[in-house]
PyMOL Python script that loads the backbone (N, CA, C, O; Angstrom):
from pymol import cmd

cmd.read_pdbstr("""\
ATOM      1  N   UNK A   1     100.058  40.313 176.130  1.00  0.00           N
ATOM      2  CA  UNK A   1     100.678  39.121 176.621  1.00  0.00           C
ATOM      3  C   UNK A   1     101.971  38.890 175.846  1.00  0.00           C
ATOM      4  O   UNK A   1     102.080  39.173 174.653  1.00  0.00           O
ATOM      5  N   UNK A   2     103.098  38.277 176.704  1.00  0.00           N
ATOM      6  CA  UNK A   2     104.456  38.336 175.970  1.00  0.00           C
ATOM      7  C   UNK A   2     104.797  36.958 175.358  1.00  0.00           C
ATOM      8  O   UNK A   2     104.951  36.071 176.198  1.00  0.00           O
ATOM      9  N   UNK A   3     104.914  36.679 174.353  1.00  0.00           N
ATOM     10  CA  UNK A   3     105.444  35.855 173.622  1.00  0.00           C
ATOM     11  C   UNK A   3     106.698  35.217 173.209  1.00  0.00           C
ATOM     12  O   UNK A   3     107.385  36.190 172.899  1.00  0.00           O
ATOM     13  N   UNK A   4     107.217  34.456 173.071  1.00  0.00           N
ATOM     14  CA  UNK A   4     108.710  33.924 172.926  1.00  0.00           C
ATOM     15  C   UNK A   4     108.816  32.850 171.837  1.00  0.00           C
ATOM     16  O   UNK A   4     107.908  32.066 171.559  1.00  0.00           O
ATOM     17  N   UNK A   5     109.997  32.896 171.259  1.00  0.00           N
ATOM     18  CA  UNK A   5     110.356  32.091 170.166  1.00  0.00           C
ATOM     19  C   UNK A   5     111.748  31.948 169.575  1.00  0.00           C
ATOM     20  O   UNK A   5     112.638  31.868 170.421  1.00  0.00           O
ATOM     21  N   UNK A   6     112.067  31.907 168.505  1.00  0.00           N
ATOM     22  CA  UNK A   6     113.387  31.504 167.579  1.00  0.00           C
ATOM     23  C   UNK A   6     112.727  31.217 166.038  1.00  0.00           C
ATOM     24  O   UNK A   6     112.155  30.355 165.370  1.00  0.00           O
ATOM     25  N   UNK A   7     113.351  32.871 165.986  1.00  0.00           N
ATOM     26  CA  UNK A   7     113.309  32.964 164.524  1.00  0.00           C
ATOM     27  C   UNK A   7     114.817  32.933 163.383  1.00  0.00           C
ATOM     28  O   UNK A   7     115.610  33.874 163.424  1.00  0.00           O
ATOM     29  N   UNK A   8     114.941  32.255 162.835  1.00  0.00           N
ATOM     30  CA  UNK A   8     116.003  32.202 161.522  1.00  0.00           C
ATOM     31  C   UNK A   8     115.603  32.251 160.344  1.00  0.00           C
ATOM     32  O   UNK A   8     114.823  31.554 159.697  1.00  0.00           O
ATOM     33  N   UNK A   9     116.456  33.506 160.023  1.00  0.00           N
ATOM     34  CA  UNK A   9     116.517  33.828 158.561  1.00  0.00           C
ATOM     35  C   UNK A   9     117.416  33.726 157.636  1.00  0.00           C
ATOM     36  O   UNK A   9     118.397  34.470 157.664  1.00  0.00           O
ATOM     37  N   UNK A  10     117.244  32.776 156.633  1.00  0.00           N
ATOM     38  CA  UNK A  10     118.438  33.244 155.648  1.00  0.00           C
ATOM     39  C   UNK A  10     118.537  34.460 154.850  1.00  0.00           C
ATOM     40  O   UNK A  10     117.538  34.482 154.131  1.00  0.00           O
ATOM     41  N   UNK A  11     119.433  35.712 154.587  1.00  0.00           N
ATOM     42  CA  UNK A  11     119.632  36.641 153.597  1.00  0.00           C
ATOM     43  C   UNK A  11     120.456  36.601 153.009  1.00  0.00           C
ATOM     44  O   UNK A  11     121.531  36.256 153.499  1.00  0.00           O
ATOM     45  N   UNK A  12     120.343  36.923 151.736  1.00  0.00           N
ATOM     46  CA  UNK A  12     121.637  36.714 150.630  1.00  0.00           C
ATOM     47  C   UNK A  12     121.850  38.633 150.842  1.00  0.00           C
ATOM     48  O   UNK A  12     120.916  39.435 150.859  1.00  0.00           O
ATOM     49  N   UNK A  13     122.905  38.873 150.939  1.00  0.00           N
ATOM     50  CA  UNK A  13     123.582  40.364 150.784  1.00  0.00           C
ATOM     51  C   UNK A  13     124.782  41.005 149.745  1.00  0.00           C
ATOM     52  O   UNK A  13     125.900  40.508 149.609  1.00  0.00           O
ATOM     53  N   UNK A  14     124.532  41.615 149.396  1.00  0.00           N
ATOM     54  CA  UNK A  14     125.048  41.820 147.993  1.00  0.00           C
ATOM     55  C   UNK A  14     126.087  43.200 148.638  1.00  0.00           C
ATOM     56  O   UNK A  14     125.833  44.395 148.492  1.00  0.00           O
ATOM     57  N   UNK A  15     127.557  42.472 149.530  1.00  0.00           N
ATOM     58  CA  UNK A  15     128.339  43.501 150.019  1.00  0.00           C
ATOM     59  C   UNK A  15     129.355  42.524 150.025  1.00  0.00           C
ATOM     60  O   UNK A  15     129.203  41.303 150.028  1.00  0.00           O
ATOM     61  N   UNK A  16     130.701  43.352 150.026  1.00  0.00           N
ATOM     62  CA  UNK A  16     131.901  42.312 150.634  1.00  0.00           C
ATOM     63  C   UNK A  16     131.747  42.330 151.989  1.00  0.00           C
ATOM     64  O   UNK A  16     131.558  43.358 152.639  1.00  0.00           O
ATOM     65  N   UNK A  17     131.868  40.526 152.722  1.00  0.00           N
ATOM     66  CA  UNK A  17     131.513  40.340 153.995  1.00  0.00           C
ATOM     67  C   UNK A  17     132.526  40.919 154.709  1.00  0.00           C
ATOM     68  O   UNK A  17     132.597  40.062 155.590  1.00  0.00           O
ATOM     69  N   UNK A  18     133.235  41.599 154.956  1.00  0.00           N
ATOM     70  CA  UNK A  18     133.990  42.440 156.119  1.00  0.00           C
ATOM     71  C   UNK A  18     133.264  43.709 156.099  1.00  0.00           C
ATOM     72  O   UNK A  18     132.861  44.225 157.141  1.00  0.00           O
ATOM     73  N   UNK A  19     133.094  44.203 155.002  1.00  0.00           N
ATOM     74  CA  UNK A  19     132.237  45.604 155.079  1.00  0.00           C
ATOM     75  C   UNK A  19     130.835  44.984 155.976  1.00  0.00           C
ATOM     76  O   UNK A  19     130.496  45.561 157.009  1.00  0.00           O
ATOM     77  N   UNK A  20     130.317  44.152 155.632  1.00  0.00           N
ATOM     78  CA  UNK A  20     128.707  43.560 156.075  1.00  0.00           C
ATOM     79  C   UNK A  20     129.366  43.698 157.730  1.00  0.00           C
ATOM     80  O   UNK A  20     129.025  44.507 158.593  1.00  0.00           O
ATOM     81  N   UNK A  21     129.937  43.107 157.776  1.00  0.00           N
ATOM     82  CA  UNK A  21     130.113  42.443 159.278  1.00  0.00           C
ATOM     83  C   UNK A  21     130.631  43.304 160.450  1.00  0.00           C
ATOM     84  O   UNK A  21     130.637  43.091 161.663  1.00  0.00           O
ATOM     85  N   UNK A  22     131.014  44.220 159.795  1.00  0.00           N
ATOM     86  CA  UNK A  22     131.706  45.559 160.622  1.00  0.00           C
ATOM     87  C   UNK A  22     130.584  46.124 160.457  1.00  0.00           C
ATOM     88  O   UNK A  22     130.325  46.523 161.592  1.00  0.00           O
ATOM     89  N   UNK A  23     129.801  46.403 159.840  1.00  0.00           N
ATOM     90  CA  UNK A  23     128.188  47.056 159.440  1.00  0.00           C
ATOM     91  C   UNK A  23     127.520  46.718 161.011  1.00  0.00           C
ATOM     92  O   UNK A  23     127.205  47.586 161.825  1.00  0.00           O
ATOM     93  N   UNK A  24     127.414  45.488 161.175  1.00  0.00           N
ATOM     94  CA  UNK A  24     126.256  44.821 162.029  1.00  0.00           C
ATOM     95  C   UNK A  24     127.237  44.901 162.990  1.00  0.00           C
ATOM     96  O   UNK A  24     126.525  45.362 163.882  1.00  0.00           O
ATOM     97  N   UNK A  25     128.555  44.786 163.600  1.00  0.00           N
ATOM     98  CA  UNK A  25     129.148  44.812 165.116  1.00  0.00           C
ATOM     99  C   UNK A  25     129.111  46.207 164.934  1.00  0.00           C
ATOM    100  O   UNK A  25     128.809  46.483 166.095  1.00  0.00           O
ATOM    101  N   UNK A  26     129.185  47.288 164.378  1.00  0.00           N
ATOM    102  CA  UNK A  26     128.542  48.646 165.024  1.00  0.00           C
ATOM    103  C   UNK A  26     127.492  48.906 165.024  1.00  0.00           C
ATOM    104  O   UNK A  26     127.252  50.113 165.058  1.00  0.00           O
ATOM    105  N   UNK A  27     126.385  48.003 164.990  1.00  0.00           N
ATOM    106  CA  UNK A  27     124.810  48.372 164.926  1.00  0.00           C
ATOM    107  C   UNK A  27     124.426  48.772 166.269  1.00  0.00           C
ATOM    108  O   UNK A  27     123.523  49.599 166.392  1.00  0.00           O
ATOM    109  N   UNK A  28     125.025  48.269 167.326  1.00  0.00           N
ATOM    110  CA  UNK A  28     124.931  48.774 168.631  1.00  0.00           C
ATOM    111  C   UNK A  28     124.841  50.553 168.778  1.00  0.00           C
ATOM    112  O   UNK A  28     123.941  51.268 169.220  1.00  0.00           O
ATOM    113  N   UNK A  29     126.159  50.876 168.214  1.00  0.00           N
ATOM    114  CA  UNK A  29     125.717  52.130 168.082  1.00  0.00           C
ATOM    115  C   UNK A  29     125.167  53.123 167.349  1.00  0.00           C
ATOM    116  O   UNK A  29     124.551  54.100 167.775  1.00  0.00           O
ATOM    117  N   UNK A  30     125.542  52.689 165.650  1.00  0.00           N
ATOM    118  CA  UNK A  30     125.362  53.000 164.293  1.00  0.00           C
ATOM    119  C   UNK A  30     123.283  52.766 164.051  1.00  0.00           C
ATOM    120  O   UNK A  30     122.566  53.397 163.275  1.00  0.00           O
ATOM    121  N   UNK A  31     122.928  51.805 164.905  1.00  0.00           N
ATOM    122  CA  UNK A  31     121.213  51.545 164.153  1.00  0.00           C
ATOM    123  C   UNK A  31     120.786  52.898 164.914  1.00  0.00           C
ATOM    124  O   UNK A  31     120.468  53.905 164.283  1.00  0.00           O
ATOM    125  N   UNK A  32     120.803  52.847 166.194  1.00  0.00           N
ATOM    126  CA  UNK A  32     120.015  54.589 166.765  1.00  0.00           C
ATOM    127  C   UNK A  32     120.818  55.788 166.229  1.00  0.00           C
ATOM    128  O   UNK A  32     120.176  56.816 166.009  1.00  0.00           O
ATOM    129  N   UNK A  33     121.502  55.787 166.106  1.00  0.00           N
ATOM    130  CA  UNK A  33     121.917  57.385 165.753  1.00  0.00           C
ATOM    131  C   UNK A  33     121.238  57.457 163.869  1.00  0.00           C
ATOM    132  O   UNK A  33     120.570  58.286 163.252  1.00  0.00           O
ATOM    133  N   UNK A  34     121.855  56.127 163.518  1.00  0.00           N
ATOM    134  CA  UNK A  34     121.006  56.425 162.050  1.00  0.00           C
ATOM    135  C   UNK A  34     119.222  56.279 161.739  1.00  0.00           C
ATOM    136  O   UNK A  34     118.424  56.821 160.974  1.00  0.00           O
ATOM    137  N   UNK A  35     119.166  55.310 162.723  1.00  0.00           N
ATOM    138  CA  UNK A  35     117.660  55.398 162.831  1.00  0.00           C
ATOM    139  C   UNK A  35     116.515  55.730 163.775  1.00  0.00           C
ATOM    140  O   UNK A  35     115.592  54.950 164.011  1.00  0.00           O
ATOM    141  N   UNK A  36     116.659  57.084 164.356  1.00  0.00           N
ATOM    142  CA  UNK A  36     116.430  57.027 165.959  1.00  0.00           C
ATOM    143  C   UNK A  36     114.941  56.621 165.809  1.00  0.00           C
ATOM    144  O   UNK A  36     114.661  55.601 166.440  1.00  0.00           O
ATOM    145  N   UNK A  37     113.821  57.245 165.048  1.00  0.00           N
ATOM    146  CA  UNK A  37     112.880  56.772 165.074  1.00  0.00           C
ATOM    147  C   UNK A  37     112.418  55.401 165.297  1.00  0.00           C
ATOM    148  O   UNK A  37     111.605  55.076 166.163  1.00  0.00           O
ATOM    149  N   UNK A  38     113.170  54.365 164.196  1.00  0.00           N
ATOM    150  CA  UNK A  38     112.891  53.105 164.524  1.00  0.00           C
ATOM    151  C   UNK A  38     113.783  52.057 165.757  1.00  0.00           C
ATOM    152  O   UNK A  38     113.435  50.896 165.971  1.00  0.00           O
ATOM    153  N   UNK A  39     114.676  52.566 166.302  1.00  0.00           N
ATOM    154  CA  UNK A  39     115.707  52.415 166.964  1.00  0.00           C
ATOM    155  C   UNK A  39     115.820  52.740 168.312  1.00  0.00           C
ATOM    156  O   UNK A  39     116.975  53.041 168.610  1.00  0.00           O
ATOM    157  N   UNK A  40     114.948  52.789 169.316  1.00  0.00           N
ATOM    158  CA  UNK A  40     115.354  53.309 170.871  1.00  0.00           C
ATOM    159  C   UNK A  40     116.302  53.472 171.471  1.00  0.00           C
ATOM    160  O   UNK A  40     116.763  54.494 171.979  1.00  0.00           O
ATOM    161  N   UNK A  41     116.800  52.019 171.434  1.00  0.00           N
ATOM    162  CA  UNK A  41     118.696  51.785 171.972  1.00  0.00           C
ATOM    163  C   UNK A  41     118.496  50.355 171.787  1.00  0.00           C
ATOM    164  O   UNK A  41     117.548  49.611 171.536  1.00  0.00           O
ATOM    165  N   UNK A  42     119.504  50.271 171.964  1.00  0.00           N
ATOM    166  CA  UNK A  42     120.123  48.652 171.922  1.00  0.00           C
ATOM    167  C   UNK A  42     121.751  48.208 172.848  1.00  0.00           C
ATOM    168  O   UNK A  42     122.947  48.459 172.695  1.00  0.00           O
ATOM    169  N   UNK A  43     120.992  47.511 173.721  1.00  0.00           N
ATOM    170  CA  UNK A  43     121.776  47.078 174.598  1.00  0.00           C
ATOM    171  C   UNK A  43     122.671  45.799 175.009  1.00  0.00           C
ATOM    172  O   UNK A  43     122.088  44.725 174.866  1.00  0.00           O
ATOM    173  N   UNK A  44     123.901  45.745 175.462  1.00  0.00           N
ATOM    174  CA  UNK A  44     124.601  44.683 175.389  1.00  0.00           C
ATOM    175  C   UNK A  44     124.552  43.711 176.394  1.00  0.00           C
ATOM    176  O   UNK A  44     125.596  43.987 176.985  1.00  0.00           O
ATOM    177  N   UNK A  45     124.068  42.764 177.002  1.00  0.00           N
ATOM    178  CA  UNK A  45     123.067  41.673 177.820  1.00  0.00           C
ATOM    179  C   UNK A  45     124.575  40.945 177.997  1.00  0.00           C
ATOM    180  O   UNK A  45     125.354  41.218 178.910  1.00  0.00           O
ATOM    181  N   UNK A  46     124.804  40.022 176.998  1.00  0.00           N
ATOM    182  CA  UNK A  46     125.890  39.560 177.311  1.00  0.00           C
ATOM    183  C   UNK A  46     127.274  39.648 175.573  1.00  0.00           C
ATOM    184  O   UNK A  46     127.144  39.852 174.366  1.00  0.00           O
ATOM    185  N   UNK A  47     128.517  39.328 176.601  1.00  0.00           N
ATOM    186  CA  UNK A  47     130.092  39.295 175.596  1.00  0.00           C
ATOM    187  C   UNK A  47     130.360  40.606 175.388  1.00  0.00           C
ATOM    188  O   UNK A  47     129.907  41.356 176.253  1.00  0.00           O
ATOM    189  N   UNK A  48     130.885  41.041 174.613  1.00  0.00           N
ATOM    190  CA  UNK A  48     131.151  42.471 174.115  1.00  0.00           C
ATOM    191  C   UNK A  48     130.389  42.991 173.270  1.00  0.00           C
ATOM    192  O   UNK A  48     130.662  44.172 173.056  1.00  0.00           O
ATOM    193  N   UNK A  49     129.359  42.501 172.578  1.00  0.00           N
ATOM    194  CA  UNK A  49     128.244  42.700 171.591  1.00  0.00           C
ATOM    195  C   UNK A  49     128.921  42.995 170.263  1.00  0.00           C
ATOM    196  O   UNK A  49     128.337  43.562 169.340  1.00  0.00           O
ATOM    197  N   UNK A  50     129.606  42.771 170.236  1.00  0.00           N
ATOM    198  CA  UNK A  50     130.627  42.155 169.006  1.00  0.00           C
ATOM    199  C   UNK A  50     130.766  41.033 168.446  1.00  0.00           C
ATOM    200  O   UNK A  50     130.384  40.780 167.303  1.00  0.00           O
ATOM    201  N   UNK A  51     131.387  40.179 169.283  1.00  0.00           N
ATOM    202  CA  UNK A  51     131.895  38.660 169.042  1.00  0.00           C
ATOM    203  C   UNK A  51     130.695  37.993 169.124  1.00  0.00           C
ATOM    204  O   UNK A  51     129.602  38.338 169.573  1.00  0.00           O
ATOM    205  N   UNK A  52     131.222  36.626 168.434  1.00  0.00           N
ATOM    206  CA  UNK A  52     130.034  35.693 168.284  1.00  0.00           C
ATOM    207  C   UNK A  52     129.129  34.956 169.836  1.00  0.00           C
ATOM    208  O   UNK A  52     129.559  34.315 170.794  1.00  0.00           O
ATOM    209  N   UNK A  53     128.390  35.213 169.637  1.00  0.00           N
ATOM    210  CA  UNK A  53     127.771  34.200 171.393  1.00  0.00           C
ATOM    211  C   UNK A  53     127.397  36.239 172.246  1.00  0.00           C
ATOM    212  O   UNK A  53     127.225  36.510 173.434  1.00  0.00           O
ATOM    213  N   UNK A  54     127.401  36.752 171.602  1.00  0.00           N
ATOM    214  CA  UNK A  54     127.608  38.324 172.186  1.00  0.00           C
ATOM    215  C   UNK A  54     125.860  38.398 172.161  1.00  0.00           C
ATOM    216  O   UNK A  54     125.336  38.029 171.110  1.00  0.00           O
ATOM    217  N   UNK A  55     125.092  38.791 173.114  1.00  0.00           N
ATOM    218  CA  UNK A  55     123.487  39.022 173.407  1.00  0.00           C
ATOM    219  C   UNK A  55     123.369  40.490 173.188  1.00  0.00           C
ATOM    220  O   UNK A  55     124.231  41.242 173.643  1.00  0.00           O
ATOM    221  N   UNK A  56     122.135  41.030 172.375  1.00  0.00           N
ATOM    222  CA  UNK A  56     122.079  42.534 173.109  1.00  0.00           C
ATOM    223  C   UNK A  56     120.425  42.419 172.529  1.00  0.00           C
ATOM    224  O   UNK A  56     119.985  41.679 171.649  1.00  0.00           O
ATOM    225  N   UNK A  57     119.703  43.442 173.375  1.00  0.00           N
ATOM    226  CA  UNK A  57     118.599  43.408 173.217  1.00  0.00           C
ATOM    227  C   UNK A  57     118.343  45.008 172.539  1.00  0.00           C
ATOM    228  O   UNK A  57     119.123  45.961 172.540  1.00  0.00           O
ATOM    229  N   UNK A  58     116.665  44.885 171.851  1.00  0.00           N
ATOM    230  CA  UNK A  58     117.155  45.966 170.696  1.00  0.00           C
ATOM    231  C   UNK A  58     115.361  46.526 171.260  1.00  0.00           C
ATOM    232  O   UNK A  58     114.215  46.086 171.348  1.00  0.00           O
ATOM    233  N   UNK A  59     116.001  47.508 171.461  1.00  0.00           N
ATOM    234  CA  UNK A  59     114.473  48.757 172.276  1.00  0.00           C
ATOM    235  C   UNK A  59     113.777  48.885 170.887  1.00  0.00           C
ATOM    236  O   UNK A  59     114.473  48.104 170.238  1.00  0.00           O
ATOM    237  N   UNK A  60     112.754  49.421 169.928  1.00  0.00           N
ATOM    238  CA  UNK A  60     112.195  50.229 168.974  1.00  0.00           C
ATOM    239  C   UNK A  60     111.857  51.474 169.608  1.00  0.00           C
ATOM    240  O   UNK A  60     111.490  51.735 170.754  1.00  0.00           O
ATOM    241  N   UNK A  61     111.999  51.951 168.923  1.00  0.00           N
ATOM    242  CA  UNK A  61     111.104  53.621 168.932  1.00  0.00           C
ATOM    243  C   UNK A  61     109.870  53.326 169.242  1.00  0.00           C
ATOM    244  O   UNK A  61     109.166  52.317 169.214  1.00  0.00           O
ATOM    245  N   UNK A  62     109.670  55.274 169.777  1.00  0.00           N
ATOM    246  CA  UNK A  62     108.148  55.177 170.485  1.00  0.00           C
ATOM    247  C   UNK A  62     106.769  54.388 169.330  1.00  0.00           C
ATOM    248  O   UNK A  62     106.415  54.479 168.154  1.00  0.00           O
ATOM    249  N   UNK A  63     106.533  53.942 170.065  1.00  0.00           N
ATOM    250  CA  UNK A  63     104.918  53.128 169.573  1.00  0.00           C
ATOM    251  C   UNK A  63     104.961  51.655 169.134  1.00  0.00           C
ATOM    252  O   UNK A  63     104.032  50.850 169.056  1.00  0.00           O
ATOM    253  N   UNK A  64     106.733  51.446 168.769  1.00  0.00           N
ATOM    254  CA  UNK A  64     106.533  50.120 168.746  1.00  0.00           C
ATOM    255  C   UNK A  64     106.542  49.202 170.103  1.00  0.00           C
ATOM    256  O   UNK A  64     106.886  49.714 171.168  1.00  0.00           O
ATOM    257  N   UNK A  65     106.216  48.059 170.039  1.00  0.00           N
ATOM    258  CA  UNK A  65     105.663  47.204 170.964  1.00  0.00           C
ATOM    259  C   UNK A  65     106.668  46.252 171.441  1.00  0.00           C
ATOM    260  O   UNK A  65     106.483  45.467 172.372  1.00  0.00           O
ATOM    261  N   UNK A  66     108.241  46.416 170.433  1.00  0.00           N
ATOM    262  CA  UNK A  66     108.797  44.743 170.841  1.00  0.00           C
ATOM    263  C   UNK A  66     110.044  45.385 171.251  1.00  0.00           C
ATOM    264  O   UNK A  66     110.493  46.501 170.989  1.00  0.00           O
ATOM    265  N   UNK A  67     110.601  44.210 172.108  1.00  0.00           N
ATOM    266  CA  UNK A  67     111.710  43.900 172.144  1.00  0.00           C
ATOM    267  C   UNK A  67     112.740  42.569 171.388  1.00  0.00           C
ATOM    268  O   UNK A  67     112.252  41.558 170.884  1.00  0.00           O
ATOM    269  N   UNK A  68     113.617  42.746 171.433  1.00  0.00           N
ATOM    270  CA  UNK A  68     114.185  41.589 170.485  1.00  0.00           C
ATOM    271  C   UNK A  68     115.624  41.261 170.930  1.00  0.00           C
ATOM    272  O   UNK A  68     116.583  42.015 170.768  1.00  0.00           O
ATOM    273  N   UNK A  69     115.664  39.908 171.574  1.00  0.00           N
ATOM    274  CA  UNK A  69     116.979  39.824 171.963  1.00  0.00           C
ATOM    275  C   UNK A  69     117.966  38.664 170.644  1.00  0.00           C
ATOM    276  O   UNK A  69     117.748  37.483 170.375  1.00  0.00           O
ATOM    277  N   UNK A  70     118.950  39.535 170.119  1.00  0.00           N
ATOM    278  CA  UNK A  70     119.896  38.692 168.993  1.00  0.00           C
ATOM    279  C   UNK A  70     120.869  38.172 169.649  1.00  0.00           C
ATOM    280  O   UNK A  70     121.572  38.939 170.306  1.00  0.00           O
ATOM    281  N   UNK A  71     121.120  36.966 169.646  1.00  0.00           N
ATOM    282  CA  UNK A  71     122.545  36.667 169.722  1.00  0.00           C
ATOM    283  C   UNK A  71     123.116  36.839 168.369  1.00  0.00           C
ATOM    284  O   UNK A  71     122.407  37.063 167.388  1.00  0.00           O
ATOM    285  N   UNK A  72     124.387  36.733 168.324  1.00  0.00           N
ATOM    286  CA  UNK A  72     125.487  36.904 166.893  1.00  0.00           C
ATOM    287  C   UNK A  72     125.648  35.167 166.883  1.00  0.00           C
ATOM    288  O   UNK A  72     125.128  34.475 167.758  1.00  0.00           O
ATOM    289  N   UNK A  73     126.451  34.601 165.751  1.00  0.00           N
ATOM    290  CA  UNK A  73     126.963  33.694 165.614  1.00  0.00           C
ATOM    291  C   UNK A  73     127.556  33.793 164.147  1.00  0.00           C
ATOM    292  O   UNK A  73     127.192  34.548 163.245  1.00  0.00           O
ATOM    293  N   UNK A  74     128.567  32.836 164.136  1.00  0.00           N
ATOM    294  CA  UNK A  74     129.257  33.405 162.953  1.00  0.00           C
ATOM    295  C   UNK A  74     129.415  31.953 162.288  1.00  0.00           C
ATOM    296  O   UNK A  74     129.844  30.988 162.920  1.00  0.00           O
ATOM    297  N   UNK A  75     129.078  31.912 161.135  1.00  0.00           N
ATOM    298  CA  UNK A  75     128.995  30.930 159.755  1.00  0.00           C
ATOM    299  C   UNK A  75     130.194  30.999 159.025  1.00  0.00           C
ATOM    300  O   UNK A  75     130.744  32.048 158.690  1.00  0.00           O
ATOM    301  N   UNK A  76     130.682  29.589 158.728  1.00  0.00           N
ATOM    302  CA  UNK A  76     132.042  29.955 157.527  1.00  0.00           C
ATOM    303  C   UNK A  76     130.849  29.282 155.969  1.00  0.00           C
ATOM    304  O   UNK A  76     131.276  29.292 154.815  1.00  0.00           O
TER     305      UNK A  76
END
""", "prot")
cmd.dss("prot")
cmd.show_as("cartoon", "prot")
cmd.util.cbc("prot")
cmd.orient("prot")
Protein backbone atom coordinates (compact mmCIF):
# COMPACT_ATOMS: atom_id res chain seq x y z
CA UNK A 1 0.00 0.00 0.00
CA UNK A 2 1.36 3.52 -1.03
CA UNK A 3 1.97 6.04 1.40
CA UNK A 4 2.51 9.86 1.27
CA UNK A 5 4.04 12.55 3.30
CA UNK A 6 6.66 15.56 3.84
CA UNK A 7 9.72 14.92 5.16
CA UNK A 8 12.42 17.82 6.25
CA UNK A 9 15.71 17.54 7.11
CA UNK A 10 18.18 19.70 8.43
CA UNK A 11 22.09 18.79 7.39
CA UNK A 12 25.01 20.63 8.35
CA UNK A 13 27.72 19.93 5.30
CA UNK A 14 31.13 20.49 5.66
CA UNK A 15 31.80 21.86 1.73
CA UNK A 16 31.92 25.33 0.17
CA UNK A 17 28.17 25.88 -0.84
CA UNK A 18 28.73 26.34 -4.65
CA UNK A 19 30.71 23.15 -4.78
CA UNK A 20 27.54 21.50 -2.58
CA UNK A 21 25.05 22.96 -4.84
CA UNK A 22 26.45 22.19 -8.23
CA UNK A 23 26.94 18.63 -6.48
CA UNK A 24 23.06 18.20 -6.05
CA UNK A 25 21.83 20.17 -9.58
CA UNK A 26 23.92 17.38 -11.29
CA UNK A 27 22.51 14.61 -9.20
CA UNK A 28 20.08 14.09 -11.98
CA UNK A 29 22.72 12.73 -13.82
CA UNK A 30 25.87 12.31 -11.55
CA UNK A 31 23.65 9.93 -8.58
CA UNK A 32 23.09 6.87 -11.39
CA UNK A 33 26.14 6.78 -13.17
CA UNK A 34 27.96 7.02 -9.69
CA UNK A 35 25.60 4.93 -7.99
CA UNK A 36 23.83 2.65 -10.36
CA UNK A 37 23.07 0.09 -7.85
CA UNK A 38 21.33 2.38 -5.50
CA UNK A 39 20.15 4.77 -8.19
CA UNK A 40 17.69 3.56 -11.14
CA UNK A 41 17.19 7.01 -12.73
CA UNK A 42 15.90 10.04 -11.73
CA UNK A 43 13.61 12.02 -13.52
CA UNK A 44 12.64 15.62 -14.17
CA UNK A 45 8.56 15.99 -13.42
CA UNK A 46 8.70 19.55 -13.36
CA UNK A 47 11.29 23.20 -14.16
CA UNK A 48 14.60 22.26 -15.41
CA UNK A 49 15.55 20.08 -12.37
CA UNK A 50 17.96 22.56 -11.52
CA UNK A 51 16.34 25.67 -10.29
CA UNK A 52 14.50 26.08 -7.25
CA UNK A 53 10.56 24.88 -7.41
CA UNK A 54 12.33 22.17 -10.09
CA UNK A 55 10.38 18.38 -9.22
CA UNK A 56 12.15 15.17 -10.21
CA UNK A 57 11.35 11.88 -9.01
CA UNK A 58 14.17 9.45 -7.96
CA UNK A 59 13.70 5.48 -9.19
CA UNK A 60 16.16 3.13 -6.61
CA UNK A 61 17.78 0.21 -7.86
CA UNK A 62 16.51 -3.22 -8.27
CA UNK A 63 14.83 -4.43 -4.92
CA UNK A 64 14.25 -1.25 -3.55
CA UNK A 65 10.62 -0.39 -3.04
CA UNK A 66 10.38 3.58 -3.20
CA UNK A 67 9.98 6.26 -5.09
CA UNK A 68 10.71 9.78 -3.96
CA UNK A 69 9.60 12.90 -5.41
CA UNK A 70 12.14 16.19 -4.26
CA UNK A 71 11.37 19.44 -4.99
CA UNK A 72 14.61 21.90 -4.68
CA UNK A 73 14.20 25.14 -2.82
CA UNK A 74 16.78 27.39 -2.02
CA UNK A 75 17.58 29.01 1.61
CA UNK A 76 19.72 32.23 2.11
Amino acid sequence: MASGGKLEVDVEIKSAAKKFWDNIRDSTTLFPKAFPDQYKSIEILEGDGKAAGSTRLFTYGEGKKAHTHVQLALYN
